[in-house]
Residue, then its C-alpha position, 0 to 999 in steps of 0.5 A: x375865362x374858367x376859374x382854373x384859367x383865371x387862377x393860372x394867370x394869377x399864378x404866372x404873374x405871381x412868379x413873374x413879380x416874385x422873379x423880379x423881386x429876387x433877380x438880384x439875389x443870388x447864393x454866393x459861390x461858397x455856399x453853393x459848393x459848400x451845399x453840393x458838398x454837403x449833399x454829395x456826402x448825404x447818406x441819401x444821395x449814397x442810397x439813391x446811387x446804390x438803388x441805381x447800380x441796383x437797378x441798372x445790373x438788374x435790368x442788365x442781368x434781365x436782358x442777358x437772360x431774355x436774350x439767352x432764352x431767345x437765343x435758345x429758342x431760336x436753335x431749338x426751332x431751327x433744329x426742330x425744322x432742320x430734321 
């Protein structure tokens, strides 16, 4: 086995011990809604949502415009034939 291998094993059985560990512990409801919360209302979560609807109108507005321009291109070529 390679060193990268052999660290890999180590790893896995690191986590397989660490999960058995930690199988009984488990966050309570309450603080999984509570954190949820929390994280909806971050000013993070409300700035990643706002990059997104960015995005996705941009990318949208793009696609329109490629598609009018082909569209155009396909008229104008048609037309050009057709004389």
């Amino acid at each position: 086995m390679t060193t990268s291998e052999e660290n890999d094993l180590d790893l896995n059985r690191f986590e397989q011990r660490l999960a058995l560990q930690l199988e009984n512990h488990a966050p309570d409801s309450l603080f999984v809604q509570d954190l949820k919360q929390r994280l909806v209302s971050s000013r993070v979560f409300a700035r990643r949502r706002e990059i997104g609807a960015i995005l996705v109108a941009s990318l949208a507005l793009l696609f329109v415009a490629s598609l009018a321009f082909t569209m155009v291109q396909f008229f104008h070529s048609s037309k050009e034939r057709s004389k």
